[in-house]
C-alpha positions as CSV (number, residue, x, y, z in Angstrom):
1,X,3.0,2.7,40.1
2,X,0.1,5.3,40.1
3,X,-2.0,4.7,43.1
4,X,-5.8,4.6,40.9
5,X,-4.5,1.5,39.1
6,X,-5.1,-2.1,40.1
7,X,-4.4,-5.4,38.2
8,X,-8.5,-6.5,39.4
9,X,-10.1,-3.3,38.5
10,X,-8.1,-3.5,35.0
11,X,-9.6,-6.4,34.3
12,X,-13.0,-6.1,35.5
13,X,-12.8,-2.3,33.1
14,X,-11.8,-5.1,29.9
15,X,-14.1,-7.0,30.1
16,X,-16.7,-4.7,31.0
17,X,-15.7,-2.7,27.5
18,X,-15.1,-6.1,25.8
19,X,-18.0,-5.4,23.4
20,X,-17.8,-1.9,22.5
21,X,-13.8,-2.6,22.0
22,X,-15.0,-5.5,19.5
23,X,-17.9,-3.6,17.8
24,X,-15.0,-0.5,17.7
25,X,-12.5,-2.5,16.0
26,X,-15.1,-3.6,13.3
27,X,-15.6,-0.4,12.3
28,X,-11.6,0.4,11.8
29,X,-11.8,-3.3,9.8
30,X,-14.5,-1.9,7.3
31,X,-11.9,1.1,6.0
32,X,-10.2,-0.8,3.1
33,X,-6.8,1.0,3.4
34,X,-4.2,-0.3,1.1
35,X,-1.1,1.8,0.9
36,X,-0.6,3.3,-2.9
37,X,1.7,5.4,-3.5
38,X,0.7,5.6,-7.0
39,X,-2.4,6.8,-6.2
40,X,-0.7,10.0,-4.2
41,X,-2.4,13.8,-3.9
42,X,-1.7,16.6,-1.8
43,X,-2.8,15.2,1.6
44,X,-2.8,12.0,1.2
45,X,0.6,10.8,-0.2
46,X,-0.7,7.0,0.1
47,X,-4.0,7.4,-1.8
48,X,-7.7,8.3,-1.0
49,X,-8.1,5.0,1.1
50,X,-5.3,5.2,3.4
51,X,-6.2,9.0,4.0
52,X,-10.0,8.1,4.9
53,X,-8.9,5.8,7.9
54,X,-6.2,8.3,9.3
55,X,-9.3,10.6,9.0
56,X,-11.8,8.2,10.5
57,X,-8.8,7.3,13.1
58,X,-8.4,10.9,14.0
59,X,-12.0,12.0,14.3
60,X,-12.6,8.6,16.5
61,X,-9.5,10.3,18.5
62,X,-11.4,13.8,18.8
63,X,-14.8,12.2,19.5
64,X,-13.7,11.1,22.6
65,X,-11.7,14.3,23.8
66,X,-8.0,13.3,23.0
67,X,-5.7,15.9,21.5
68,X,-4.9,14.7,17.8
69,X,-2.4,15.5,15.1
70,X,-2.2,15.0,11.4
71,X,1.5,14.7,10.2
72,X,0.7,15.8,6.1
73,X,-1.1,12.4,6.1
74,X,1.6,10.3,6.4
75,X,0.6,9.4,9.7
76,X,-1.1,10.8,12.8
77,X,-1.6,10.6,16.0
78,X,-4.3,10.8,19.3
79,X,-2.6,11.9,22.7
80,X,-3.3,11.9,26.5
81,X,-1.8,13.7,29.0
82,X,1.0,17.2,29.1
83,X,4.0,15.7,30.0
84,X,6.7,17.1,28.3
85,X,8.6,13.9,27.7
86,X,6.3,11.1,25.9
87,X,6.0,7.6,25.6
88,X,4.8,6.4,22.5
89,X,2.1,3.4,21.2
90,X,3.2,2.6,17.5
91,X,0.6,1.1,15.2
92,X,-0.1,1.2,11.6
93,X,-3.7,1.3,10.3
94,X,-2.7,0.3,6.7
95,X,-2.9,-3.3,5.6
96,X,-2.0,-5.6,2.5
97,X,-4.6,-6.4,0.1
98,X,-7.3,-8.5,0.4
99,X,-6.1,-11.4,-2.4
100,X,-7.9,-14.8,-2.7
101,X,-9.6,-17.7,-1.4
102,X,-11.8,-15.5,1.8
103,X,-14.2,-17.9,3.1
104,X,-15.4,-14.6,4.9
105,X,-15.6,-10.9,3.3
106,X,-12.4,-9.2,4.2
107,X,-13.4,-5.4,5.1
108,X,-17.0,-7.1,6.8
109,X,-15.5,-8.5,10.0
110,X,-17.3,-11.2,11.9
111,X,-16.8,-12.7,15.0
112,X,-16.9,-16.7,15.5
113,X,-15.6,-19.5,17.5
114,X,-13.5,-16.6,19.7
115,X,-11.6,-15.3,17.2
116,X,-12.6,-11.8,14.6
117,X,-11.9,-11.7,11.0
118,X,-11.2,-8.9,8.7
119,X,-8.1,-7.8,6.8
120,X,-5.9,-5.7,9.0
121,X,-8.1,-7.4,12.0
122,X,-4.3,-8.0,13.6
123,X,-2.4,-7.0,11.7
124,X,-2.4,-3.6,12.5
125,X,-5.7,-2.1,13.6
126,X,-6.2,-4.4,16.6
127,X,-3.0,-2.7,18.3
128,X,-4.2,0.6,17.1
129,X,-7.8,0.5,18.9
130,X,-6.1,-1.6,22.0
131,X,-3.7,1.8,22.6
132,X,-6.7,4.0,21.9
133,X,-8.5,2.4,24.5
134,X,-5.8,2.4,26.9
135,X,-5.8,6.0,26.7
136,X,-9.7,5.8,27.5
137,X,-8.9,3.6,30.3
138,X,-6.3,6.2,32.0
139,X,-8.3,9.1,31.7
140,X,-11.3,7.5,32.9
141,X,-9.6,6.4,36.0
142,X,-7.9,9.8,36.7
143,X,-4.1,8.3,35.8
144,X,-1.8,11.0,35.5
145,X,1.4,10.5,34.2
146,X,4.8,12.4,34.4
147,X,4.7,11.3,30.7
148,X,2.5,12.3,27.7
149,X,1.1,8.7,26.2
150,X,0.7,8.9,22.5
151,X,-0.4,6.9,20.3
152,X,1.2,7.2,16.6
153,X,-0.6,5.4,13.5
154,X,1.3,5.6,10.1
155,X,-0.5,4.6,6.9
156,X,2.7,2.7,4.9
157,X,4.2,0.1,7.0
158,X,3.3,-2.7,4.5
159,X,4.7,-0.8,1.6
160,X,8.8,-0.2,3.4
161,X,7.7,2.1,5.9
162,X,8.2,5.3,4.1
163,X,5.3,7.1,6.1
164,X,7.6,7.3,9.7
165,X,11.2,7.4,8.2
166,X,9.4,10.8,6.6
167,X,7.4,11.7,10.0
168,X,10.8,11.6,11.3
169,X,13.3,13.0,9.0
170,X,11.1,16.3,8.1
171,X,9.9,16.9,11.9
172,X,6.2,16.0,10.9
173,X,5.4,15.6,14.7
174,X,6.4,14.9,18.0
175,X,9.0,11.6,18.7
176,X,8.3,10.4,21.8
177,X,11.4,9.5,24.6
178,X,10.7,6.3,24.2
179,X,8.0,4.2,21.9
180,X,6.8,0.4,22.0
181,X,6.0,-0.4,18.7
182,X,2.8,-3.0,18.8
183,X,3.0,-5.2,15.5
184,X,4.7,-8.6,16.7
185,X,5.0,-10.6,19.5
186,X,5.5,-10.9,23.3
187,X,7.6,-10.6,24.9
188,X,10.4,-8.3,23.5
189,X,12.1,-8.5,19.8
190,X,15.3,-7.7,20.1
191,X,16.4,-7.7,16.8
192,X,14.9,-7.8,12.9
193,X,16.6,-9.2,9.9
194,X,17.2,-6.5,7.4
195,X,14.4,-6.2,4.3
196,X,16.0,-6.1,0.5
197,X,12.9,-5.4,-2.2
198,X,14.3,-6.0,-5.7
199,X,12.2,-6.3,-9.1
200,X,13.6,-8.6,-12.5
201,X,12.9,-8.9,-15.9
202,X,12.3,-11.9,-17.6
203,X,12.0,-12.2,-21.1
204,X,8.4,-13.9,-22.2
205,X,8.1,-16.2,-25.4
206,X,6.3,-16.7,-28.6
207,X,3.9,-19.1,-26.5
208,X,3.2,-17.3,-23.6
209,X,-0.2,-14.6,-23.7
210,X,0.2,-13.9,-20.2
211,X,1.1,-14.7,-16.4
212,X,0.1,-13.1,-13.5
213,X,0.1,-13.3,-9.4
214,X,0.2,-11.8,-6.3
215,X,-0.4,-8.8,-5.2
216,X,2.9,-7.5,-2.4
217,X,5.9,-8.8,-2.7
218,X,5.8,-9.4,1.3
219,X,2.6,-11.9,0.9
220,X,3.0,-15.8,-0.6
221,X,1.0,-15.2,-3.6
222,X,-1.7,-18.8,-3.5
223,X,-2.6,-18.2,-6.9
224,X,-0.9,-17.5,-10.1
225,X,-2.3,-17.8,-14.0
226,X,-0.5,-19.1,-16.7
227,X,-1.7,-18.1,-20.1
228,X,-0.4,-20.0,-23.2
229,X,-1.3,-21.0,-26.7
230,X,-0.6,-23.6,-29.3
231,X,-1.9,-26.4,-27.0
232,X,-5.4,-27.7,-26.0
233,X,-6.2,-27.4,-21.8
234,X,-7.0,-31.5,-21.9
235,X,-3.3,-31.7,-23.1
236,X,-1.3,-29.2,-20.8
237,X,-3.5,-30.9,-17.8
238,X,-2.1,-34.4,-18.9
239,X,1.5,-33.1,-18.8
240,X,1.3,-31.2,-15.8
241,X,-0.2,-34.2,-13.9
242,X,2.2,-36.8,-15.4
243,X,5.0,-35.2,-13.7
244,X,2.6,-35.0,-10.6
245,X,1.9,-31.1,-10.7
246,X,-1.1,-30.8,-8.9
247,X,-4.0,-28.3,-8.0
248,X,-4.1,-26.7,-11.0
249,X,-7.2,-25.8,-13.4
250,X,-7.2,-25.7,-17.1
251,X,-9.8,-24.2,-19.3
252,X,-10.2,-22.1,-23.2
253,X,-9.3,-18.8,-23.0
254,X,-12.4,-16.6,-23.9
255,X,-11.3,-16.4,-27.4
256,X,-10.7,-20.3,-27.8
257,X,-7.1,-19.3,-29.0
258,X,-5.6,-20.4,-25.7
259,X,-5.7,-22.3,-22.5
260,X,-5.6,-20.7,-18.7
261,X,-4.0,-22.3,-16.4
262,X,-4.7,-21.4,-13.3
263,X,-2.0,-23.0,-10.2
264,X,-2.9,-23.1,-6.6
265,X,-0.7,-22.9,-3.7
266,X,-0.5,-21.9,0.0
267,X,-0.5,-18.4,1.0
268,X,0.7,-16.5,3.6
269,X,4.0,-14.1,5.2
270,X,6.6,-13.6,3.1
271,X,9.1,-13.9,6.4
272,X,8.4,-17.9,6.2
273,X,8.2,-18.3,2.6
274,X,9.3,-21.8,3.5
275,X,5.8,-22.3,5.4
276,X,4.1,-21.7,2.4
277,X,3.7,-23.0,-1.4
278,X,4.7,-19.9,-3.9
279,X,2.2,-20.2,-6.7
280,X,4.2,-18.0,-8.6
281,X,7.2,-20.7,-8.7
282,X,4.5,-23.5,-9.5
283,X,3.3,-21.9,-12.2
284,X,7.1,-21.5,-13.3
285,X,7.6,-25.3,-12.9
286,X,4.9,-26.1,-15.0
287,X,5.6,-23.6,-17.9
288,X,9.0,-25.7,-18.0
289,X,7.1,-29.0,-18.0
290,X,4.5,-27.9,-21.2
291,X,7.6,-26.3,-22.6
292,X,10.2,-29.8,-22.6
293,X,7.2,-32.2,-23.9
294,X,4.7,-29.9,-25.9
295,X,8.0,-28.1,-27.0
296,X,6.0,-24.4,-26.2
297,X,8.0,-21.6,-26.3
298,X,8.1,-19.6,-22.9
299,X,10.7,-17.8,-22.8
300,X,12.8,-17.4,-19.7
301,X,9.9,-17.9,-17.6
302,X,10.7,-21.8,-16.9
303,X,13.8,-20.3,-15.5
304,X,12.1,-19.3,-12.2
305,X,11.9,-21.8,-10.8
306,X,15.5,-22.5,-10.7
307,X,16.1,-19.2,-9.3
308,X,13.2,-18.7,-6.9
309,X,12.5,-22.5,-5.7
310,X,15.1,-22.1,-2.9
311,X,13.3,-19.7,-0.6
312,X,16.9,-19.8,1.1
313,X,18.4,-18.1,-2.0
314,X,21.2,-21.0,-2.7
315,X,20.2,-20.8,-6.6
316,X,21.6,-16.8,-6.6
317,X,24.4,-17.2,-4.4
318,X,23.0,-15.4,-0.9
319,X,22.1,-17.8,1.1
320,X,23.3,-17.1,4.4
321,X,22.6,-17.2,8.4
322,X,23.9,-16.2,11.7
323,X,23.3,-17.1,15.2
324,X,21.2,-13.6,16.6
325,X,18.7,-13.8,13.6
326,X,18.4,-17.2,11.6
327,X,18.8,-17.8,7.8
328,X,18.4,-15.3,4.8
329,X,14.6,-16.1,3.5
330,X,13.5,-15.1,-0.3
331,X,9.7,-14.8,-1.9
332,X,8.6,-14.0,-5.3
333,X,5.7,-12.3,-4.3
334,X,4.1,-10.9,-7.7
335,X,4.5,-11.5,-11.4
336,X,2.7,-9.4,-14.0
337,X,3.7,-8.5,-17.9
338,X,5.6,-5.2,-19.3
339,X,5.7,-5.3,-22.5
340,X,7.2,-8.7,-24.1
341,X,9.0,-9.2,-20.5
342,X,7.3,-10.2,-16.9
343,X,8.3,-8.3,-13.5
344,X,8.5,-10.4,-10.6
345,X,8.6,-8.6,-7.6
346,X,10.5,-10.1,-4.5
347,X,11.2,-10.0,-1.1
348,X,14.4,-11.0,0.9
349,X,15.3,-10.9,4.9
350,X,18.8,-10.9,5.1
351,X,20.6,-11.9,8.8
352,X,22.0,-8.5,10.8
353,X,25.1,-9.9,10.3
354,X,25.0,-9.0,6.5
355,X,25.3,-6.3,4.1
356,X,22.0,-5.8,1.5
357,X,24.7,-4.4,-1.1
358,X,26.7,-7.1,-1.2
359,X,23.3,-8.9,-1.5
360,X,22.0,-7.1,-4.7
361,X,25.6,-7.2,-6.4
362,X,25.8,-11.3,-6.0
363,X,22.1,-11.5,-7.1
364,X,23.0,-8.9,-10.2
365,X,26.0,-11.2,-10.9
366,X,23.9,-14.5,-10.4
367,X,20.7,-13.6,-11.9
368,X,21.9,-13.3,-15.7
369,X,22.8,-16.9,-15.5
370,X,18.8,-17.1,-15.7
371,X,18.4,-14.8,-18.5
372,X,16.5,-12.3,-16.1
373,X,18.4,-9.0,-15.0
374,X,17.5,-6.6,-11.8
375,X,15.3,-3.4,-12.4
376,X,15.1,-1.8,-9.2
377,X,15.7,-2.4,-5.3
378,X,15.9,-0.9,-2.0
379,X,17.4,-1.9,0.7
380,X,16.2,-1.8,4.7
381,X,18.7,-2.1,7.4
382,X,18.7,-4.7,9.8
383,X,17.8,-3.7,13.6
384,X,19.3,-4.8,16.8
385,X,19.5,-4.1,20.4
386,X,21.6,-5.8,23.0
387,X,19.2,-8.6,24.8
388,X,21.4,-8.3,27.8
389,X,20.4,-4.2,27.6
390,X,18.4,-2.1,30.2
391,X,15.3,-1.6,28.1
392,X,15.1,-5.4,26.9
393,X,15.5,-6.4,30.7
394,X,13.2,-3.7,31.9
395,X,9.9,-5.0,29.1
396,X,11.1,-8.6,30.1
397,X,10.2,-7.8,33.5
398,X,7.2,-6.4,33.5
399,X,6.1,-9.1,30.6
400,X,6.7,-12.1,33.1
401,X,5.5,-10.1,36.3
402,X,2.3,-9.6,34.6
403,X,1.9,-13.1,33.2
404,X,3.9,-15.6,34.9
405,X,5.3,-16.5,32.1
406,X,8.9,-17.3,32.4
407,X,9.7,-19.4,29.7
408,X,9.2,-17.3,26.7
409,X,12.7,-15.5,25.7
410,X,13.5,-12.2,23.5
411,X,13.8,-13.1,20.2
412,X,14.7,-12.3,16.7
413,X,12.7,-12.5,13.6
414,X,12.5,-11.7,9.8
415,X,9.6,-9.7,9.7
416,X,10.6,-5.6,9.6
417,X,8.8,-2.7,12.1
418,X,8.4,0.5,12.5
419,X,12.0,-0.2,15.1
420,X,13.8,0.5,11.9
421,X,12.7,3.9,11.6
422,X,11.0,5.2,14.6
423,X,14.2,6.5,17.0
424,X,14.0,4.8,20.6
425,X,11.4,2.2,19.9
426,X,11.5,-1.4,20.5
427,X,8.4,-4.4,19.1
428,X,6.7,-5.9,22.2
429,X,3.6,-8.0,21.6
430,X,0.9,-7.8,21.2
431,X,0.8,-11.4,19.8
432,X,0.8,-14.3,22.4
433,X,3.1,-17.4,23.0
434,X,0.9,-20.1,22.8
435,X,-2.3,-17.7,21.8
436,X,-5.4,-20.2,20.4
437,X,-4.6,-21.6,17.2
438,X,-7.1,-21.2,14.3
439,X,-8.2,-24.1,14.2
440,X,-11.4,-24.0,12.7
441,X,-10.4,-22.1,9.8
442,X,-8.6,-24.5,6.2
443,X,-4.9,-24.5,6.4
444,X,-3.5,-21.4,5.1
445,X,-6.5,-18.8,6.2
446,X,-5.8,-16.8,9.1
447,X,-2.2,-15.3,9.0
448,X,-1.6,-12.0,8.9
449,X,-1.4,-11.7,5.2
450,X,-3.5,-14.4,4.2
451,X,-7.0,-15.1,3.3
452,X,-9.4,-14.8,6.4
453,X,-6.7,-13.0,8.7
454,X,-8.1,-13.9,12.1
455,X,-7.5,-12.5,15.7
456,X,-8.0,-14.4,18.8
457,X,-10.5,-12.3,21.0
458,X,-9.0,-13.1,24.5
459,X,-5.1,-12.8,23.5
460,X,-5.7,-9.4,22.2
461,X,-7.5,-8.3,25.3
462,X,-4.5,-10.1,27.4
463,X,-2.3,-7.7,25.3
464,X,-4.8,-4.6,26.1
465,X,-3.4,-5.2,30.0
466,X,0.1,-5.8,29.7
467,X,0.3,-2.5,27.4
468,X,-2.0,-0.4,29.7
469,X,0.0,-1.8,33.0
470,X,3.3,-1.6,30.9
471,X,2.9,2.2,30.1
472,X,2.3,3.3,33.7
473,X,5.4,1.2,35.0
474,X,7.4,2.5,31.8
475,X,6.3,5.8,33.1
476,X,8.0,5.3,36.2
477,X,11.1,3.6,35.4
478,X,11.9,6.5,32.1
């Protein structure tokens, strides 16, 4: 352990750059950078938004004296120190988009009853400006390390991670020895189910104008609208309500030639779709209500529900679990029309125990029985390191040294990181057992992917210590 660092003077530096870390991570919160690919250009193979934070990022990096690097705009990074071996800070600095329902604006962060709120507030920019501030905190306190520290920010991590398994696979930039990737929890995640995105068709109906929801497929869409004609809204309400379908709005269309029915449910991470209420399957449920008793013609679109209800994926044929990471989990994440047909985009986290190809061939198989077939997918492999390992050990360690807490295990969860592609890297924190719940805010606000994404102000400077302590013992122990 260097000699210039103590656990009192540590803190007293926090709290004494409490305020300027807020008012700095506000200023990250206000880049609106969604990930589109679609929107690619030389430079900036994400869009214009994304590129304009790594920008901002990188000049923020520069500003303060730090040696920065642009990887072709995939990612970047902001380094301290000339070590020839490295340990590395992973982050990502784009988020999902903003969706429905903000009580607050989502890219003009505020700060109330302890927590911050902004989109991307935690999930990922809070970890990003954390590790550039530990970097602040070393060199200002003359810690030299045997070991360059840098910090690596990728701009797709919410759209499959494409932006690091490039970094990597075309030498965009350096790969540190050994990296702690910073988007999940404390103490150390040992393993991560694998991530199958797969797209359908479903056939539409003489009935049906439109339906729409959602925006990722890895976010619980709370909203979905249901288009239909050859009814009156007064009637499809009465339906809908007789068989005890609730929260949902009817009104004219525009045009007076059909009603829009708009379903509410309960946002949030598509890695616990069971915690949530998928408008998209609502909606579904109802068009097969108004199309049994108003005898509408929808199409297949009824048949969603059957396939989608079980967020386990029983209806398809997939459902499955182990012991290491828990039970396969399913969300329809986004519907929207093509054509005569509707896409639903969806998201599954399969158990490291499993295969994703025997996944998409039983879905293929099982689907049709729905009248829907499978346009596209990819498939993510699961990760996994020993629990009983050196590494895991080593991070458990120095997690219950620095906060006494010995209850909390390694665990396993269905949310994917940058561990999948970055080599050598394992998810540790920076999220809290036990952190302040978000309380104040209406049930559903405040996840990571829902609306009003809020981050406890003290558990993220709690993280801020064990990273900064964690990297100068890492640096001893590599």
């Amino acid at each position: 352990m260097s000699a210039n660092f103590s656990r009192e003077e540590l803190d007293h530096w926090t709290q004494e750059h409490r305020v300027q870390m807020i008012e700095e991570l506000k200023d990250w919160v206000r880049h609106p950078s969604v990930s589109r690919a679609d929107l690619a250009a030389p430079g900036a193979p994400y869009g214009p938004d994304c590129r304009k934070m790594l920008d901002y990022a990188l000049k923020r990096g520069a500003e303060e004296g730090f040696d920065v690097q642009n990887a072709n705009g995939y990612a970047g990074s902001i380094s301290y120190g000339d070590g020839a071996e490295e340990i590395g800070l992973v982050c990502h600095l784009d988020v999902v988009p903003e969706g429905d329902g903000w009580i607050y604006a989502p890219y003009d962060p505020v700060e109330t009853n302890g927590f911050l709120i902004g989109r991307g507030i935690g999930d990922n920019k809070g970890s990003a400006v954390a590790s550039f501030f530990l970097l602040q905190y070393l060199r200002e306190h003359g810690i030299k390390l045997r070991h360059t520290v840098r910090v690596l920010l990728g701009c797709a991590e919410e759209t499959g991670m494409d932006d690091f398994a490039t970094y990597v696979k075309e030498g965009l930039g350096p790969v540190p020895q050994f990296s702690i990737v910073a988007d999940g929890g404390f103490p150390v995640n040992y393993a991560q189910k694998g991530g199958l995105d797969f797209s359908v068709s479903v056939p539409g109906g003489a009935d049906l104008v439109d339906m729409k929801a959602g925006n990722v497929r890895n976010a619980i869409p709370d909203k979905a609208i249901l288009t239909v004609r050859n009814t009156t809204a007064d009637a499809a309400l009465a339906i809908l309500t007789a068989h005890e379908l609730t929260s949902v709005k009817a009104e004219a269309a525009a045009d007076g030639n059909a009603v829009v029915l708009t379903f509410f449910g309960k946002g949030g991470h598509a890695a616990g779709p069971e915690n949530g209420d998928n408008a998209i399957v609502k909606a579904a449920r109802g068009a097969g209500y108004l199309a049994a008793d108003a005898g509408l013609d929808l199409g297949m679109i009824p048949q969603i529900a059957d396939a989608f209800t079980d967020y386990y994926g029983g209806a398809l044929g997939i459902a499955a679990e182990d012991e290491t990471s828990g039970k396969l989990t399913m969300n329809a994440g986004v519907i929207h029309s093509e054509g005569d047909h509707y896409r639903i985009e969806a998201d599954i986290r399969f158990p490291v125990s499993c295969k994703g190809a025997e996944i998409i061939a039983a879905i293929e198989s099982n689907i049709a029985g729905y009248g829907m077939s499978v346009i596209t997918h990819h498939i993510a492999d699961p990760f996994y390191i020993d629990p009983e390992s050196s590494i895991v050990k080593t991070l458990m360690s120095i997690y219950q040294d620095i906060t006494g807490d010995t209850e909390s295990k390694s665990y396993a969860m269905g949310g994917g990181t940058y561990s999948r592609v970055v080599p050598n890297a394992v998810t540790f924190g920076p999220g809290l057992p036990n952190a302040p719940k978000k309380d104040f805010l209406p049930e559903g606000h405040g996840g990571a992917h829902g609306p009003d994404e809020a981050l406890n102000i003290d558990a993220w400077l709690t993280g801020f210590r064990i990273y900064v302590e964690s990297v100068i013992r890492l640096d001893d122990i590599l």
